[in-house]
C-alpha positions in Angstrom: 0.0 0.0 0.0 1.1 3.5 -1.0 2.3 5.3 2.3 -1.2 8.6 2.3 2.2 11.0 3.0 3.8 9.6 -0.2 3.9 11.7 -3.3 6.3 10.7 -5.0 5.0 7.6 -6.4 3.7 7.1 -9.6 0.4 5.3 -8.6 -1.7 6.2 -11.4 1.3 4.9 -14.5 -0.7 3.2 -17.2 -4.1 5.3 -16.6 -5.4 7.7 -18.8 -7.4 11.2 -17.2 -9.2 13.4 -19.5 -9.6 17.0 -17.9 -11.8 19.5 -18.9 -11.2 23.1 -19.4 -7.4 22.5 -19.2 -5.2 25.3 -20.8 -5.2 27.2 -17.3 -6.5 27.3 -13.7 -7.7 24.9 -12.2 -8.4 22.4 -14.8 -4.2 22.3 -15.8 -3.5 22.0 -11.8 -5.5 19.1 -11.8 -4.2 17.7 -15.0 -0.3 18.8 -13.9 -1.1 16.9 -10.4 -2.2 13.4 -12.2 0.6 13.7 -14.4 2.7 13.8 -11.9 1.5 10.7 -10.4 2.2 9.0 -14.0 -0.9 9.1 -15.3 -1.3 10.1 -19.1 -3.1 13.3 -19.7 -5.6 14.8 -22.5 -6.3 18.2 -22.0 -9.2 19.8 -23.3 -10.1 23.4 -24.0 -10.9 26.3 -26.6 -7.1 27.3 -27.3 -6.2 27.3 -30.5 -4.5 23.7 -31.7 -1.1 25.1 -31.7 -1.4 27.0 -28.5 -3.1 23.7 -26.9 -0.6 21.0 -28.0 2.3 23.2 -26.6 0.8 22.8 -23.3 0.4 19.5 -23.6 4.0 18.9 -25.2 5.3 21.1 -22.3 3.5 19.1 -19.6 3.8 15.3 -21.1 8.0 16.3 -21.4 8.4 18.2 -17.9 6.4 14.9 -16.1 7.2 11.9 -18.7 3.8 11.0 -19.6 2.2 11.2 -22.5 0.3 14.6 -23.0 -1.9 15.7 -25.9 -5.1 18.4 -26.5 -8.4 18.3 -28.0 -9.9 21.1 -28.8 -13.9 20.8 -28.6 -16.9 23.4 -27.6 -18.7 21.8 -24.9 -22.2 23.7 -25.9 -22.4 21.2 -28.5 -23.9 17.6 -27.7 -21.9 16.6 -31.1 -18.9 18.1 -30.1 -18.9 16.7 -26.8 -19.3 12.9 -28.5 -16.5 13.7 -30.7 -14.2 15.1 -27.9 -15.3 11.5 -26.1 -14.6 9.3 -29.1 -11.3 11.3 -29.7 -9.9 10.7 -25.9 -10.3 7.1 -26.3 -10.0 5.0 -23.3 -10.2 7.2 -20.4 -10.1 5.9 -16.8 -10.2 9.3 -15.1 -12.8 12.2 -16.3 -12.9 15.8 -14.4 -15.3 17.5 -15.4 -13.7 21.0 -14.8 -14.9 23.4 -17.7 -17.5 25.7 -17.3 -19.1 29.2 -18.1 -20.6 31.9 -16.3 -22.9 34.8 -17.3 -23.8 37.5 -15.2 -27.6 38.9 -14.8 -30.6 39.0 -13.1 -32.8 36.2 -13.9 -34.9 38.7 -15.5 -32.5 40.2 -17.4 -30.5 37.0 -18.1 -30.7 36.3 -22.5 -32.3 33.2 -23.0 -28.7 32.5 -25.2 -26.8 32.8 -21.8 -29.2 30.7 -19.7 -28.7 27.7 -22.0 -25.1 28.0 -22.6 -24.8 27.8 -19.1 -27.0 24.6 -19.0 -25.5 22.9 -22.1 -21.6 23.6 -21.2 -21.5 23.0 -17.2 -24.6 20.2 -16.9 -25.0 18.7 -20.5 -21.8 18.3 -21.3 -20.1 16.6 -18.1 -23.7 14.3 -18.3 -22.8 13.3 -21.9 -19.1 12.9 -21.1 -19.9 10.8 -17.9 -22.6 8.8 -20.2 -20.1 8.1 -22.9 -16.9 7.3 -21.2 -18.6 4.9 -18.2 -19.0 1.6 -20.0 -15.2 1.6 -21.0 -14.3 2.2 -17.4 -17.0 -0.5 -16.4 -15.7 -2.9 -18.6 -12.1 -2.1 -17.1 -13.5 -2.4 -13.8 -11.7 0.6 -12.5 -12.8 4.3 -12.9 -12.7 7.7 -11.3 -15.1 10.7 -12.1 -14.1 14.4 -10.8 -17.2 16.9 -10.9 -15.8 20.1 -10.4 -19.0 22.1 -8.9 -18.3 25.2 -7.3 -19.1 27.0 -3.7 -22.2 28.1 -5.8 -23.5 24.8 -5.7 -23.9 25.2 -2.4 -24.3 28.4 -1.2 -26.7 30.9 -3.0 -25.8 34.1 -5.2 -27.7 36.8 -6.8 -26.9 37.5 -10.5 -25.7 34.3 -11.7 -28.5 31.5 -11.6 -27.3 29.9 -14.8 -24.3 29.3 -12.8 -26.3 28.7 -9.0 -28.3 26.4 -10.8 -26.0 24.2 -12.9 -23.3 23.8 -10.1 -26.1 22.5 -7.6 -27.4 20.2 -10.1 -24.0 18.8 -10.4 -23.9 17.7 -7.5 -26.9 15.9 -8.0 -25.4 14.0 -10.6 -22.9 13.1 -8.9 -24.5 11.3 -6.2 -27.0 9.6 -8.9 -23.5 8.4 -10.8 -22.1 7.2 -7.4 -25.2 5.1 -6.6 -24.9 3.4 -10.0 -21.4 2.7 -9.9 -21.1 1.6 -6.5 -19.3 -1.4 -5.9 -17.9 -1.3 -10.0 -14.7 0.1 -9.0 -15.9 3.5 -9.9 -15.9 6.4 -7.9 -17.9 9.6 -8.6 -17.5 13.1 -6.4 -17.4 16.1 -6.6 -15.1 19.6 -5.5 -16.9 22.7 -4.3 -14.0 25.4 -4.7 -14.1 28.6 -3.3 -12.2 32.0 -5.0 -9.3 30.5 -6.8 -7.1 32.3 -8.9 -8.2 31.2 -12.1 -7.7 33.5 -15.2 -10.9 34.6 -15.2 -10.6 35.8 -11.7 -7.2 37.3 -12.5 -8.8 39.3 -15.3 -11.8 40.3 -13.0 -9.0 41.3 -10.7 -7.1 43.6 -13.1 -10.4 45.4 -13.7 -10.9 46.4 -10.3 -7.4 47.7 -9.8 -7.9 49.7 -13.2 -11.0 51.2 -12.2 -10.8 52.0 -8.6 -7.0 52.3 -8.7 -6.6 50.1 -6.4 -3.1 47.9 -5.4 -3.0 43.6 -5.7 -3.3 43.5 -1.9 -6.0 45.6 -1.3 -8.3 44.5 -4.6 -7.5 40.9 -3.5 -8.9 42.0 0.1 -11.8 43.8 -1.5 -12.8 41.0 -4.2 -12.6 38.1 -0.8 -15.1 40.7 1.1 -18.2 38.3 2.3 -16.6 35.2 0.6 -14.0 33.0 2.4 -13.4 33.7 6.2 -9.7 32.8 5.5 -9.0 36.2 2.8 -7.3 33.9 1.2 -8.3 32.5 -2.2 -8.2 28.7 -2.8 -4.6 27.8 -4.6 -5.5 25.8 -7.6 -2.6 23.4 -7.0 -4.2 22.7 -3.8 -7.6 21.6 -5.9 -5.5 19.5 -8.1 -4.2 18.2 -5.3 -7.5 16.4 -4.0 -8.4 15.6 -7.5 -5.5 13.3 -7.3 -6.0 11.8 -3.8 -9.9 10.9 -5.7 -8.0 8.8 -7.8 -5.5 7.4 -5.3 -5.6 4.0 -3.4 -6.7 5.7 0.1 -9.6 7.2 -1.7 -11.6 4.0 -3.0 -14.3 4.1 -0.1 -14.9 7.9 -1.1 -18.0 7.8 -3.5 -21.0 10.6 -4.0 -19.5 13.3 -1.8 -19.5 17.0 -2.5 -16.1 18.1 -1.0 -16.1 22.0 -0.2 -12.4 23.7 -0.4 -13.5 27.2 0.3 -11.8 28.8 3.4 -14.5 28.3 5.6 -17.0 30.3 3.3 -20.2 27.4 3.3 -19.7 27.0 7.0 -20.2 30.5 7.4 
């Protein structure tokens, strides 16, 4: 048995992960932290194919696994079966990718509200639906949901987002009770404020327009969210994802695991 304090072993050599929304953030912290652990990698994102396979070519040489991208738009139940068909026989799925659009449900386009349906719901569904006999017939699987704090906690302005991150983890626990006793686990990750680059973008904004310094827009953006102040690391995410898909985890099915500085206990 692999010692829980050991991280240096390369526990998951032979296994395949395909990670969502895996250019940046949290999706290539989760994908950098498998690959680490010797398991082969396909990212997944909107990059452009050159952009994408030097990531992948960077990660698969730095961490000696093989590494490769598939470019795919997840609002699209076609490209979605493509993107499954292309990753071949996968063994680990996180579901990381996601949108977000910002409104008032009354204001909210109709466009927005099923974007936010079709990429962060539909999409891990059909990825989960497509990829689970394979790991069935393997008898061995692992499936990552990567909700959000928002799928537990409330917000104003963003139900597409609210809505699709609870529901996740409602698919998650109908996965678990499926799989259970296959060798297949399904959770999910409830992330606070992490430092993903569309919070670092969001950040620069607020500096620009209030004139504000890193410290204190950092301060200002963590207001009312995690009693730490501190956002989430992403490597820290990535970090879990792997123990999901580690040898001490195999008892661990159907739970919604928050890693928000305190913010749902709140």
């Amino acid at each position: 048995m692999i010692p829980i304090a050991d991280t240096t072993s390369r526990f998951l050599a032979g296994r395949t992960a395909l990670v969502t929304g895996s250019t940046g953030g949290i999706g290539l912290a989760s994908a950098e932290t498998l690959a680490a652990l010797g398991c082969g990698v396909v990212l997944h994102g909107l990059a452009r194919e050159a952009e994408g396979e030097e990531v992948a070519a960077e990660l698969g040489g730095r961490l000696g696994v093989p590494a490769r991208y598939l470019r795919a738009e997840l609002g699209d139940a076609a490209s979605v079966a493509r993107l499954a068909a292309a990753a071949g026989a996968v063994d680990i799925l996180v579901n990381n990718a996601a949108t977000r659009h910002f409104a008032p449900v009354e204001a909210m386009p109709e466009a927005d509200w099923d974007a936010d349906l079709a990429v962060n719901l539909s999409a891990p569904f059909h990825l989960i639906r497509l990829l689970l006999p394979g790991m069935r017939a393997r008898g061995w699987g692992r499936v990552v949901n990567m909700s959000s704090i928002y799928g537990l906690v409330g917000a104003t302005g963003r139900a597409g987002y609210v809505v699709t991150k609870t529901a996740l983890l409602g698919l998650t626990r109908a996965v678990a009770l499926e799989t259970a006793g296959s060798g297949i686990t399904c959770n999910a990750l409830c992330p606070g404020t992490t430092r993903t680059p569309n919070i670092e973008a969001r950040l620069g904004e607020l500096m620009a327009r209030e004139g504000l310094d890193e410290a204190e827009a950092s301060r200002r953006f963590l207001r009312g969210k995690q009693p730490t102040g501190r956002f989430v690391d992403a490597a820290a995410v990535g970090a879990l994802v792997a123990f999901l898909c580690g040898p001490h985890a195999d008892g661990i099915t159907g739970s919604a695991l928050p890693m928000d500085g305190g913010w749902s206990a709140a």
